[in-house]
Backbone as CSV, one residue per row, in Angstrom:
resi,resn,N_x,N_y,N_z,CA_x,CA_y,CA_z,C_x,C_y,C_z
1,UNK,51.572,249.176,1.318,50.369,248.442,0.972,50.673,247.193,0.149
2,UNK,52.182,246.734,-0.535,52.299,246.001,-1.274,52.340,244.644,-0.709
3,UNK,52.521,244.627,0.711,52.867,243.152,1.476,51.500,242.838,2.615
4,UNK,50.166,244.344,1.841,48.961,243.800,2.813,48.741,242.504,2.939
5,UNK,47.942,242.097,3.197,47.601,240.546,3.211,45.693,241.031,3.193
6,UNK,44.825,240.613,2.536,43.290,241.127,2.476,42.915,239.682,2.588
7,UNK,41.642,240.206,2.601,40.438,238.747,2.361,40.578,238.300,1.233
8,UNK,40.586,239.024,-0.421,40.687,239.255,-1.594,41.717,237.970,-1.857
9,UNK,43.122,238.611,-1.138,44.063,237.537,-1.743,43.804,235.852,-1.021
10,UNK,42.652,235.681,0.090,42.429,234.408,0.701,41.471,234.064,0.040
11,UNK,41.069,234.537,-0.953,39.478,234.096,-2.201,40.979,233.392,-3.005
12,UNK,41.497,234.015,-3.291,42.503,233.560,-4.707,42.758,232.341,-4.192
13,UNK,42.943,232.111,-3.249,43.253,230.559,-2.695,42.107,229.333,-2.832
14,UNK,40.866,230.363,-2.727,40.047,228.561,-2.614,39.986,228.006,-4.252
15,UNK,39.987,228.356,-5.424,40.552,227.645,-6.277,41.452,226.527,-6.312
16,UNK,42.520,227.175,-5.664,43.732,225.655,-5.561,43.213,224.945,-4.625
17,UNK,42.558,225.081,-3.179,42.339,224.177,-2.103,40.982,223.082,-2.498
18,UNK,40.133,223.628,-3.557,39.433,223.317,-4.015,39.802,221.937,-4.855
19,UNK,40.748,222.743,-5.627,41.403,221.202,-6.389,42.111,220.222,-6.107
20,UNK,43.095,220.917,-5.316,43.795,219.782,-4.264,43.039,219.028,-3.508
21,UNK,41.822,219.256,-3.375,40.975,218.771,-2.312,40.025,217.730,-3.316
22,UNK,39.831,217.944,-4.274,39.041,217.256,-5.222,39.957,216.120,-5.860
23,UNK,41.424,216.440,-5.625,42.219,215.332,-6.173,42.574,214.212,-4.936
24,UNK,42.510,214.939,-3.787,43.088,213.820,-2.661,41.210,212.949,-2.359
25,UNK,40.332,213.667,-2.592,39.076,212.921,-2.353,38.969,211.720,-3.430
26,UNK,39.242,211.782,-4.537,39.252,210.706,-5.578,40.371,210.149,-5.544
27,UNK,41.592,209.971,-5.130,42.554,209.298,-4.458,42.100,208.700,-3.756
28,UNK,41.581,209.305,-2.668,41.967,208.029,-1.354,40.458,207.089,-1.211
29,UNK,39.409,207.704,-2.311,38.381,206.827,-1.258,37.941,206.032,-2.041
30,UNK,37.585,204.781,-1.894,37.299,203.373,-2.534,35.805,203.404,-3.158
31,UNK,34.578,203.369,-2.266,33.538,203.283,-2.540,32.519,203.625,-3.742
32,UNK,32.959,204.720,-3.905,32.109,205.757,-5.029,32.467,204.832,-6.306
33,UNK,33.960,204.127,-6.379,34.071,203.862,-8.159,33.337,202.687,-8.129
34,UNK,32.810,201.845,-7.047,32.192,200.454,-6.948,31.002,200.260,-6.739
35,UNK,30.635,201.484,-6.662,28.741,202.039,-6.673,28.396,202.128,-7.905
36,UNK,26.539,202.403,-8.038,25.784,203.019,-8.900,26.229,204.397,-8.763
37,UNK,26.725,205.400,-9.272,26.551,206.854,-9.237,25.376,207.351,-10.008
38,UNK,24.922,208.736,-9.734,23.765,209.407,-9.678,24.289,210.759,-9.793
39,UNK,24.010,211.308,-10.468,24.288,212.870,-10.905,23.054,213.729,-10.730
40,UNK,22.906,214.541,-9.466,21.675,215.713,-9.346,21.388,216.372,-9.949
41,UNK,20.636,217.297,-11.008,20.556,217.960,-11.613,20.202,219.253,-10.591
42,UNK,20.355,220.812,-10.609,19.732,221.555,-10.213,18.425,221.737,-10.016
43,UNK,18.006,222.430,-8.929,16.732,222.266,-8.934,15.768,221.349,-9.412
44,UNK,16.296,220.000,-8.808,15.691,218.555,-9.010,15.202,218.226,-7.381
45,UNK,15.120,219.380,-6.596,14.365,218.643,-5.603,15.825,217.839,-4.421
46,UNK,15.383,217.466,-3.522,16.509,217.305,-2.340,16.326,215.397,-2.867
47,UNK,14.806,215.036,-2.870,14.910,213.327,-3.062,15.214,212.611,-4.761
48,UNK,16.412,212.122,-4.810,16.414,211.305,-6.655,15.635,209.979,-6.451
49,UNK,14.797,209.924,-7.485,13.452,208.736,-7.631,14.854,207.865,-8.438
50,UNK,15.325,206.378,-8.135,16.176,206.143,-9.519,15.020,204.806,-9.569
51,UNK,14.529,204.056,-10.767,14.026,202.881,-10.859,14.573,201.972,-10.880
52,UNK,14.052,200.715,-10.311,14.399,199.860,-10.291,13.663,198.173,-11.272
53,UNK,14.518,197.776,-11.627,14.157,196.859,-12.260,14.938,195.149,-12.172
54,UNK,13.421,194.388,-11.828,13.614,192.923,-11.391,14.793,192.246,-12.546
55,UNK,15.280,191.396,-11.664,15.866,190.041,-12.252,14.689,189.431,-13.112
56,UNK,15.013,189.416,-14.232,13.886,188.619,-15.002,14.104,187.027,-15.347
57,UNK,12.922,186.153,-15.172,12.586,185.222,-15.084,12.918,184.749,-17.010
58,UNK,13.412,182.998,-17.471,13.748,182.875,-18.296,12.919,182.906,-19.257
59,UNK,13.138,183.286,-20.526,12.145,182.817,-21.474,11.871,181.794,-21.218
60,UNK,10.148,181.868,-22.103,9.705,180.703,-22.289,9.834,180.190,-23.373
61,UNK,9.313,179.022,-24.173,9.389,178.448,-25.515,8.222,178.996,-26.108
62,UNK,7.910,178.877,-27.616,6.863,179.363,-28.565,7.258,178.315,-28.986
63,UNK,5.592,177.446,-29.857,5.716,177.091,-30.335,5.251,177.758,-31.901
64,UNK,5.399,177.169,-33.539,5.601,178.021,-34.705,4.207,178.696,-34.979
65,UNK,4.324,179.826,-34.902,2.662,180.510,-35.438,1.896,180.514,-34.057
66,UNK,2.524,180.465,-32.671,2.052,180.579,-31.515,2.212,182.160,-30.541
67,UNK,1.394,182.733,-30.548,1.679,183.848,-29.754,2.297,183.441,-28.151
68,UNK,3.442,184.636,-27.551,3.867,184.867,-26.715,3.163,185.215,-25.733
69,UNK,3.017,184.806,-24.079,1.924,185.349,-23.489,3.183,186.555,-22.912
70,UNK,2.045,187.789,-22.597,2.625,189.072,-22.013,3.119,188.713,-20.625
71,UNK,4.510,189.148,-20.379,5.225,189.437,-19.193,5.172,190.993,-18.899
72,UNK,4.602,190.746,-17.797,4.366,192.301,-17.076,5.931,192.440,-16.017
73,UNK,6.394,193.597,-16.809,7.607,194.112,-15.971,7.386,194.811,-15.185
74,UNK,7.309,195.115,-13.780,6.948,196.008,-12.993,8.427,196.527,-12.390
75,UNK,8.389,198.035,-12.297,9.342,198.580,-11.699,9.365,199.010,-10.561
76,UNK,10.531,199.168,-9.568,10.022,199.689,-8.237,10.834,201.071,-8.083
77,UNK,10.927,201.754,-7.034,12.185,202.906,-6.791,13.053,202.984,-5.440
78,UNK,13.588,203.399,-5.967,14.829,203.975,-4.711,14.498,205.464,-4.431
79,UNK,14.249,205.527,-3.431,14.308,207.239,-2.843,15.981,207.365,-2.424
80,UNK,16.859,208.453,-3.222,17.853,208.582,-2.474,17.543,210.054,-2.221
81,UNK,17.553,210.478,-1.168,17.588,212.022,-0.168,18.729,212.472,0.284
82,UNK,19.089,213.911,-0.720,20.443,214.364,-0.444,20.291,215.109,0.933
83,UNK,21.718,215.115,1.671,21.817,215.462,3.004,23.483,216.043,2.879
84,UNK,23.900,216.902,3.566,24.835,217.884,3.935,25.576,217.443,4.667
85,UNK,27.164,217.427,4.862,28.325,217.005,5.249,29.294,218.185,5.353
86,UNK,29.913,218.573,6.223,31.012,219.166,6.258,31.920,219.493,7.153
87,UNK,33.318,220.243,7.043,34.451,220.585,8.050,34.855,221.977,7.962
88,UNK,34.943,222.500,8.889,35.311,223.742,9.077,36.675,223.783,9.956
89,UNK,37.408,224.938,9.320,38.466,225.273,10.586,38.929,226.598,10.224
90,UNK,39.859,227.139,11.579,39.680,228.715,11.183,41.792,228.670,11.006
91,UNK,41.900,229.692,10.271,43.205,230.356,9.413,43.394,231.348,9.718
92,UNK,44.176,231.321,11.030,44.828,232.451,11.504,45.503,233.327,10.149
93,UNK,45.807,234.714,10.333,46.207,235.699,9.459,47.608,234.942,9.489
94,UNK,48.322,234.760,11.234,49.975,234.433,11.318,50.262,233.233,10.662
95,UNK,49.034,232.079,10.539,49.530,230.951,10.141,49.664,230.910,8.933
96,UNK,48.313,231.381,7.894,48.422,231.852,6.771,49.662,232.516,5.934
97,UNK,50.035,233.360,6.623,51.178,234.293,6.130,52.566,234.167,6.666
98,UNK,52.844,233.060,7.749,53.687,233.323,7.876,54.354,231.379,8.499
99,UNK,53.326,230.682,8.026,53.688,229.414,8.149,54.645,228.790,7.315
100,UNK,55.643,227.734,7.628,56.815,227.447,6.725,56.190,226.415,6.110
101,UNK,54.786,225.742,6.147,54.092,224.734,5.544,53.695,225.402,4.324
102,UNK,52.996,224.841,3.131,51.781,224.935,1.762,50.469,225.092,2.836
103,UNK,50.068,225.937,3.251,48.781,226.480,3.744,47.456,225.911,2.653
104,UNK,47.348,225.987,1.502,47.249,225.992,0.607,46.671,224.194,0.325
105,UNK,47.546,223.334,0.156,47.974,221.740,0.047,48.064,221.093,1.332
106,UNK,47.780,222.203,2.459,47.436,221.043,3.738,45.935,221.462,3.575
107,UNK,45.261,222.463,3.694,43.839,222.368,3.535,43.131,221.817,2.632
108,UNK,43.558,221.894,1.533,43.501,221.160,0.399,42.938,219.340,0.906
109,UNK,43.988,218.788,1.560,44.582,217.775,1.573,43.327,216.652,2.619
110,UNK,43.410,217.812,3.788,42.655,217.988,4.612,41.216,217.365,4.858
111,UNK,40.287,219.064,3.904,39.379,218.986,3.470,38.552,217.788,2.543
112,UNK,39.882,217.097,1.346,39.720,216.124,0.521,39.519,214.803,1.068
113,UNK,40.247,214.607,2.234,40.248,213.299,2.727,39.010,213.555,3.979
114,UNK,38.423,214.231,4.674,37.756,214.328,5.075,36.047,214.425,4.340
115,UNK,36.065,214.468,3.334,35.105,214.562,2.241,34.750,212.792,2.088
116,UNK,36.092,212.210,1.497,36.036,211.176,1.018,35.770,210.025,2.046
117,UNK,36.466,210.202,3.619,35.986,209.091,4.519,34.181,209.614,4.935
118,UNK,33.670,210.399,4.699,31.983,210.460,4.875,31.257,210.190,3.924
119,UNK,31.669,210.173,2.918,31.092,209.438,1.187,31.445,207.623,1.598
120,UNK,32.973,207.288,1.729,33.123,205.595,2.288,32.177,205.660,2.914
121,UNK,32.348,206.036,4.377,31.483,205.990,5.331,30.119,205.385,5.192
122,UNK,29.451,206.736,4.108,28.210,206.244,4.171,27.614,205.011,3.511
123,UNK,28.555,204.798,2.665,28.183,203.855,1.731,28.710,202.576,2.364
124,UNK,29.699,202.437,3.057,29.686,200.955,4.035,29.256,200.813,5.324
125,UNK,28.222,202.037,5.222,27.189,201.757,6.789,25.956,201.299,6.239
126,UNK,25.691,200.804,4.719,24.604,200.440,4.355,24.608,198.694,4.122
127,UNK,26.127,198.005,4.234,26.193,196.685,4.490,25.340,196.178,5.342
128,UNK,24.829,196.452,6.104,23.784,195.385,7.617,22.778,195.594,6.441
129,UNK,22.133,196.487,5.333,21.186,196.333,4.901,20.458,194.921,3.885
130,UNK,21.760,194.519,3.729,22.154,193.572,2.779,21.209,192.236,3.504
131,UNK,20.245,191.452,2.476,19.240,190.778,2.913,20.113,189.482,3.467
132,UNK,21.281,188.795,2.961,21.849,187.638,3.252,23.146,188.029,4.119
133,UNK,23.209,187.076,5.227,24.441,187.895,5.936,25.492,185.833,6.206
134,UNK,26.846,186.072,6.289,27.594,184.824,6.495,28.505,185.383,7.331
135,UNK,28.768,184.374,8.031,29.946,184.679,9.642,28.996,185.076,10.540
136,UNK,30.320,185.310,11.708,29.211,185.773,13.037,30.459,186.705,13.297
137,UNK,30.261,187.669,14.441,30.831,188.660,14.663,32.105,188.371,15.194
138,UNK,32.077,187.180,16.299,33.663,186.553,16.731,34.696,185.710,15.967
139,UNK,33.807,185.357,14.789,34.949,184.226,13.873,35.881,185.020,13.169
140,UNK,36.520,184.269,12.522,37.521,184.810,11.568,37.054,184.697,10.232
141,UNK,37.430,185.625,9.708,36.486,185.055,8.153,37.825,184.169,7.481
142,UNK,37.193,183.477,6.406,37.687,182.214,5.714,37.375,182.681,4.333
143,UNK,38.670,182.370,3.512,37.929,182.092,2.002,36.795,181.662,1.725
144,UNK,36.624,180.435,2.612,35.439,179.706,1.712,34.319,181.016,2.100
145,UNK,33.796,181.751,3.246,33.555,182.613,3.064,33.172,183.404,1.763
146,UNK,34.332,183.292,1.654,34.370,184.605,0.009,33.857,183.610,-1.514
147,UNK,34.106,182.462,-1.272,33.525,181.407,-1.720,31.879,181.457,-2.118
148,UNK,31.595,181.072,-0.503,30.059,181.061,-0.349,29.159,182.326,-0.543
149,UNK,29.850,183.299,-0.858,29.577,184.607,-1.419,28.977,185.007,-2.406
150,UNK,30.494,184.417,-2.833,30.187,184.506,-4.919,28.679,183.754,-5.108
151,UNK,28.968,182.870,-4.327,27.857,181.279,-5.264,26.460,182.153,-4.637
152,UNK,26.502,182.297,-3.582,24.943,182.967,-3.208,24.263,183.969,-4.440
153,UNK,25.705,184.914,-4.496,25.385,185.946,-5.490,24.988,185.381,-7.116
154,UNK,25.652,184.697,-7.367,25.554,184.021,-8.512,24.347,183.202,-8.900
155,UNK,23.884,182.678,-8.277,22.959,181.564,-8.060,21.615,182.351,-7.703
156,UNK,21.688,183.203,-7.381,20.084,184.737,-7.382,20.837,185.328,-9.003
157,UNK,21.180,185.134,-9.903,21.734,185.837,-11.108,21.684,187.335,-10.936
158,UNK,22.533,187.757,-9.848,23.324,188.874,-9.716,24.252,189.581,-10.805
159,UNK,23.718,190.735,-11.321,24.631,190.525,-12.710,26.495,191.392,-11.835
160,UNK,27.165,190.426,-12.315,28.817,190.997,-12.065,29.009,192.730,-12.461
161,UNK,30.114,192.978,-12.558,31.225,192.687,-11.691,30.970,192.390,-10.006
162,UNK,31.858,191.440,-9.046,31.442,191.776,-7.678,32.813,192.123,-7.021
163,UNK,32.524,192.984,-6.162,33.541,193.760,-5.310,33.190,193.265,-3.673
164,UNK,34.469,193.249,-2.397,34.824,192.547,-1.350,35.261,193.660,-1.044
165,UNK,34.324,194.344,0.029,35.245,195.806,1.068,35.044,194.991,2.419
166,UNK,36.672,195.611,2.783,36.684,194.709,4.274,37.177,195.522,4.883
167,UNK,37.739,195.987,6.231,37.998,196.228,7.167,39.430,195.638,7.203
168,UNK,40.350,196.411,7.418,42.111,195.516,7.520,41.826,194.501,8.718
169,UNK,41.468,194.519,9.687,40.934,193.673,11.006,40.597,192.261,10.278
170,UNK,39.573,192.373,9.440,38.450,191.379,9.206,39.482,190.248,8.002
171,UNK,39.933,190.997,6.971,40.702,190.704,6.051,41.906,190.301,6.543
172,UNK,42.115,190.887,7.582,43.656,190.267,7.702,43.667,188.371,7.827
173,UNK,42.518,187.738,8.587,43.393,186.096,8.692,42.987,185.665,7.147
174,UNK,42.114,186.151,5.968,42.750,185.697,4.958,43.354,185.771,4.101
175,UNK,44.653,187.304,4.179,45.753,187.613,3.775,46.813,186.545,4.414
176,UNK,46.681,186.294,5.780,47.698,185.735,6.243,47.504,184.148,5.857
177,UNK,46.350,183.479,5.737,46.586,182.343,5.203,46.605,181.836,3.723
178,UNK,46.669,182.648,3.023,47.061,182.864,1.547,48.649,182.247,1.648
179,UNK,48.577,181.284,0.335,49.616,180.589,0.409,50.936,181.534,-0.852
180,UNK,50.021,181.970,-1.793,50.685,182.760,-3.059,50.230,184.171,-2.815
181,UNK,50.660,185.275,-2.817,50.378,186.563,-3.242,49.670,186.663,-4.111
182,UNK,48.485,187.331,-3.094,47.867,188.499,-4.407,48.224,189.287,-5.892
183,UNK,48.103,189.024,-6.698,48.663,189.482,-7.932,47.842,190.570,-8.968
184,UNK,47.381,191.906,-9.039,46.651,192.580,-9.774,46.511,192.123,-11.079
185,UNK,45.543,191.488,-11.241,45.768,191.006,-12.849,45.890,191.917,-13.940
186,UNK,45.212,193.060,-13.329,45.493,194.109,-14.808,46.136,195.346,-14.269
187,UNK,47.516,195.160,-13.865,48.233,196.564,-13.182,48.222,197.788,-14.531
188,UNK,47.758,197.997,-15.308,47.641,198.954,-16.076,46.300,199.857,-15.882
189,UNK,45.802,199.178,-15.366,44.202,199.660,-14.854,44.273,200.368,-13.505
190,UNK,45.594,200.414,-12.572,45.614,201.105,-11.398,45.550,202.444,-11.641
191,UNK,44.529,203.382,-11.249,44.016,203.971,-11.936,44.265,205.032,-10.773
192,UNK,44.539,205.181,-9.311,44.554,206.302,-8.404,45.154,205.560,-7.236
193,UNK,45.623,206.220,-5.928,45.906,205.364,-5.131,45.273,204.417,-4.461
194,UNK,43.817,204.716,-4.415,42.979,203.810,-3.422,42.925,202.233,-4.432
195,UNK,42.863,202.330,-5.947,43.396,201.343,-6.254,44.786,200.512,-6.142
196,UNK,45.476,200.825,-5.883,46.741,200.414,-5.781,47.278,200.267,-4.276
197,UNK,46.853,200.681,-3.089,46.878,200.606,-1.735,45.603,199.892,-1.127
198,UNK,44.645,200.073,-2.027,43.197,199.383,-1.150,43.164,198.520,-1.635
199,UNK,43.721,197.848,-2.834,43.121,196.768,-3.559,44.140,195.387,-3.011
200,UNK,43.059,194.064,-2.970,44.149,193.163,-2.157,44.877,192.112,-3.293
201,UNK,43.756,191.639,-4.199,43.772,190.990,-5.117,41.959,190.338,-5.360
202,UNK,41.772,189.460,-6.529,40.958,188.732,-6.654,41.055,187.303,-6.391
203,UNK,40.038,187.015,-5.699,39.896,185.404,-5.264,38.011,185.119,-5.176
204,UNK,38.074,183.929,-5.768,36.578,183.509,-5.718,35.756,184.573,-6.845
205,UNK,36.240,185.088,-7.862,35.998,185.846,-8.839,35.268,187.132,-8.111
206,UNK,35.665,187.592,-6.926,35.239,188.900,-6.510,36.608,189.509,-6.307
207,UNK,36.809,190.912,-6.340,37.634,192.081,-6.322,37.949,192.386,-5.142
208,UNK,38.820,191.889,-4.315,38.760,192.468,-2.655,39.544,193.540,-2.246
209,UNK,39.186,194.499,-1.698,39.406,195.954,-1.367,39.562,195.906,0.092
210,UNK,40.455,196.340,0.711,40.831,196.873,2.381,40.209,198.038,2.774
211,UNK,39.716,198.625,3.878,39.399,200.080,3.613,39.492,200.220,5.402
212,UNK,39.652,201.409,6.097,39.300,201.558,7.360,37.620,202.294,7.702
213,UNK,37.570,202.546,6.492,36.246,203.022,6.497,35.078,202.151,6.784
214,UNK,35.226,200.430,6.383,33.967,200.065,7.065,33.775,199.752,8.123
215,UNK,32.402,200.002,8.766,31.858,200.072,10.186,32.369,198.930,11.027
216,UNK,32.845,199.576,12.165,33.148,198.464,13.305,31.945,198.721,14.010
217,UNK,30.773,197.768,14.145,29.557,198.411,14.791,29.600,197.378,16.157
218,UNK,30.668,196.844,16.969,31.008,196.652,17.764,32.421,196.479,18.300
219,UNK,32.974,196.784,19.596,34.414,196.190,20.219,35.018,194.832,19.256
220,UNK,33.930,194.010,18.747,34.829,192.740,18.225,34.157,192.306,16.862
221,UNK,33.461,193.340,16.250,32.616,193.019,14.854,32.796,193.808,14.294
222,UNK,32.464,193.780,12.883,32.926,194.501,11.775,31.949,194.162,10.863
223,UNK,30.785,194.872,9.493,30.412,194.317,9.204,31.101,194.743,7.756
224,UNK,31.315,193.239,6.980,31.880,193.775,5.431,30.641,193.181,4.813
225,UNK,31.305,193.148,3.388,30.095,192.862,2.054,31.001,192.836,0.859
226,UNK,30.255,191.655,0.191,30.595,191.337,-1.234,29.177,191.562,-1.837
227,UNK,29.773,192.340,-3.273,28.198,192.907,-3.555,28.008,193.483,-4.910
228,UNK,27.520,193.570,-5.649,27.187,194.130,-7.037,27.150,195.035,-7.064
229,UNK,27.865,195.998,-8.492,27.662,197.753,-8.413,26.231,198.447,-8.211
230,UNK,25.161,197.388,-8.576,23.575,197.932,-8.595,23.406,197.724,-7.310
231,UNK,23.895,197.350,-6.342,23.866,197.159,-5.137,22.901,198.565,-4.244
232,UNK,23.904,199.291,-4.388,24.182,200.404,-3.727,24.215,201.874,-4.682
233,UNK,23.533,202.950,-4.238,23.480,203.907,-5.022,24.227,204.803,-4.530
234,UNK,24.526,206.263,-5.227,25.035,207.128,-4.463,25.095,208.395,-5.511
235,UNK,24.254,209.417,-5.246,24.182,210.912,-5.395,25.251,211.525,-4.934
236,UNK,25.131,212.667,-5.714,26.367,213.515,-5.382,25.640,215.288,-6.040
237,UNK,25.122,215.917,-5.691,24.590,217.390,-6.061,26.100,217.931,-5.967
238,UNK,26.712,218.200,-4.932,28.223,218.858,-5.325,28.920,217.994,-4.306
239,UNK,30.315,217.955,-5.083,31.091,217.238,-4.324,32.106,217.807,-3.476
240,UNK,32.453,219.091,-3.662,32.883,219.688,-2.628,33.005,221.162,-3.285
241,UNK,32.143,221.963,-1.494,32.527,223.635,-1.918,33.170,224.138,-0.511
242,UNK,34.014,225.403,-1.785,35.445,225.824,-0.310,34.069,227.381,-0.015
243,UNK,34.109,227.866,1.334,33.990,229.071,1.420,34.732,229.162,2.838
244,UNK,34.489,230.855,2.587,35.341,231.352,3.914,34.576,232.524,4.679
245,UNK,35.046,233.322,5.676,33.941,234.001,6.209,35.513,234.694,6.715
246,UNK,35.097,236.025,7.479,36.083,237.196,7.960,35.817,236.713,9.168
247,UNK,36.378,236.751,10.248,35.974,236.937,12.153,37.591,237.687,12.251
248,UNK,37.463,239.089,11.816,38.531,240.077,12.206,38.695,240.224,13.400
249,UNK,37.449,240.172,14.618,38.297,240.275,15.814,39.026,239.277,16.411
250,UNK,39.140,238.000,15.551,40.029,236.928,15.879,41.464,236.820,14.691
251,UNK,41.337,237.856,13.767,42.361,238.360,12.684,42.616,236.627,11.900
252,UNK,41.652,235.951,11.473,41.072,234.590,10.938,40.463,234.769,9.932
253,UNK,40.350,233.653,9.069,39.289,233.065,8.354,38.831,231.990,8.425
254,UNK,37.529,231.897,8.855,36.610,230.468,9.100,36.877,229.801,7.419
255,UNK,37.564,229.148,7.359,37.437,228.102,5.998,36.478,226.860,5.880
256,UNK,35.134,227.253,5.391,34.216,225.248,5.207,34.410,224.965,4.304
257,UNK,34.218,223.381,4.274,34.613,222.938,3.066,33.013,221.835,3.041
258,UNK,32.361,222.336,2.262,31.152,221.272,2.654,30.727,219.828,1.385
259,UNK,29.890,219.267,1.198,29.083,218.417,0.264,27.786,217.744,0.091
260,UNK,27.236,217.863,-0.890,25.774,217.204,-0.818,25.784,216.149,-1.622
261,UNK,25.171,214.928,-1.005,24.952,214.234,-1.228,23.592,212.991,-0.966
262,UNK,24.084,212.369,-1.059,22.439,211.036,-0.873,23.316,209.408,-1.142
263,UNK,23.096,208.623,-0.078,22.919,207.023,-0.492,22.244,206.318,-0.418
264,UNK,22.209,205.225,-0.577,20.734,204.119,-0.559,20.610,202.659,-0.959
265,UNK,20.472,201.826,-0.307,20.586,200.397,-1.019,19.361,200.395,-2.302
266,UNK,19.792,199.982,-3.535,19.750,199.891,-4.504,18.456,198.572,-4.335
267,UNK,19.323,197.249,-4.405,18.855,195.767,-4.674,19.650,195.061,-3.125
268,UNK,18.800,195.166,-2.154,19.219,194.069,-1.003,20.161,192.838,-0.960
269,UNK,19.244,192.832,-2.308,19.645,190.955,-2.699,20.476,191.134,-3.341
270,UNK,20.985,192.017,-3.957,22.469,192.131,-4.715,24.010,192.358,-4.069
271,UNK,24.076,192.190,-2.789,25.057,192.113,-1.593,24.692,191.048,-0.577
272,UNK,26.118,190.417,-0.331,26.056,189.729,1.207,27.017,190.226,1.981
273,UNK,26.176,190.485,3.385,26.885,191.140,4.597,27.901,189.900,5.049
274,UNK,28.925,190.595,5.592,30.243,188.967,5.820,30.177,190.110,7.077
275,UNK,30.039,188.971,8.303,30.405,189.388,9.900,32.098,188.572,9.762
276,UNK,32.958,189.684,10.478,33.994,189.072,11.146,34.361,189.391,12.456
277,UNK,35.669,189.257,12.920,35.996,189.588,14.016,36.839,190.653,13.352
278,UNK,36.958,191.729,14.141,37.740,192.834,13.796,39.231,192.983,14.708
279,UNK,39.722,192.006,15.333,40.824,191.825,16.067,41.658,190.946,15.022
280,UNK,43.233,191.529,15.317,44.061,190.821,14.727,44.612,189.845,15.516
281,UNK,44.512,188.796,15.165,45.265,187.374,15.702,46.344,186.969,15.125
């Protein structure tokens, strides 16, 4: 009985696959640290109300012993509605027990990166939402591009930081016509890999990030975005749970690995959609 193998000892496992899986999801995926995040509370209901609040217009002048006339702030909301994501696969008893791999650190691994490209995912399928769009789907994008970006953003007083997710396709002709290398200005701040592999450099005072995660929503288009963290929201109720299930007459365990979540454009006007061509030339 000492070399059984039970269900018991495949519980002891989702702990580690759990964590391994929670460490390769915050590794590899870009999006979430360049968002609004949103924390669900239990039994808060499936929709988060978050408010929203206008760009405000400049003071005015007073003159001495003159009352201020009232500015009415009106707020609006974001409905973000959490929705369900997940991967399943089944764990043979033989593979389990008798594989020369970490059973363990490939599901792990797995599960984590599969978590993290449907969190990207969702959050750079919300670029077309973005009220101002520059390029067209066949050009190449251009600095000035990234240029005419900033200034749009700037010039609606978008409050900073701004971040540039592109597509390696889209980004590539203005890596290649870059005359000096990209240089991380603050390499002490590389903080996980997706910083340090996704990140390209800064130009035009936005942050530009590579990712395969944003949408190719055609054969020769791609849509990216330069855009403010209030941009874009993003819930998270749990970020990832391991369970498993018995199917003994297949001598297996069904392993899911699921997540709840919610996204949502924030402020329209606080992103511009950049069309490129998604072919490398």
């Amino acid at each position: 009985m000492a070399n059984e193998s039970t269900t018991t000892s495949l519980n002891d496992l989702i702990a580690p696959i759990v964590q391994e899986a929670m460490f390769v999801a915050s590794e590899t995926s870009i999006m979430p640290g360049l968002v609004k995040q949103f924390t669900v509370p239990a039994n808060a209901g499936k929709v988060l109300q978050v408010p929203l609040y206008p760009v405000q217009t400049i003071a005015s002048d007073a003159g001495e012993n003159s009352d201020l006339s009232n500015t009415e702030i009106s707020t609006g909301v974001a409905n973000i509605t959490l929705t369900e994501a997940g991967i399943m696969t089944t764990l043979t008893d033989m593979a389990r027990n008798h594989s020369v791999s970490n059973v363990v650190a490939d599901l792990g691994k797995l599960f984590g990166e599969a978590i993290a490209k449907r969190h990207d995912r969702a959050l750079t399928g919300l670029f077309s939402s973005f009220s101002t769009s520059i390029g067209a789907g066949g050009d190449e994008i251009e600095v000035k591009d990234l240029f005419e970006a900033y200034a749009t953003l700037k010039a609606n007083a978008v409050p900073g930081p701004y971040f540039g997710v592109f597509n390696p396709k889209a980004i590539y002709n203005v890596k290649k016509t870059l005359t000096n290398t990209f240089v991380n200005p603050n390499p002490a701040n590389v903080v996980n890999q997706a910083m340090s592999e996704g990140f390209i450099g800064r130009i035009a005072g936005i942050d530009i990030f590579e990712s395969s995660n944003v949408v190719e929503d055609s054969a020769t288009q791609s849509v990216n975005a330069v855009f403010s963290r209030d941009s874009l929201g993003l819930a998270v109720a749990q970020n990832i749970n391991i369970e498993t299930q018995r199917d003994a007459s297949l001598r297996a365990e069904e392993v899911v690995a699921s997540t709840r979540y919610g996204v949502s454009v924030l402020h329209n006007t606080y992103g511009v959609k950049i069309l490129g061509d998604n072919q490398i030339n």
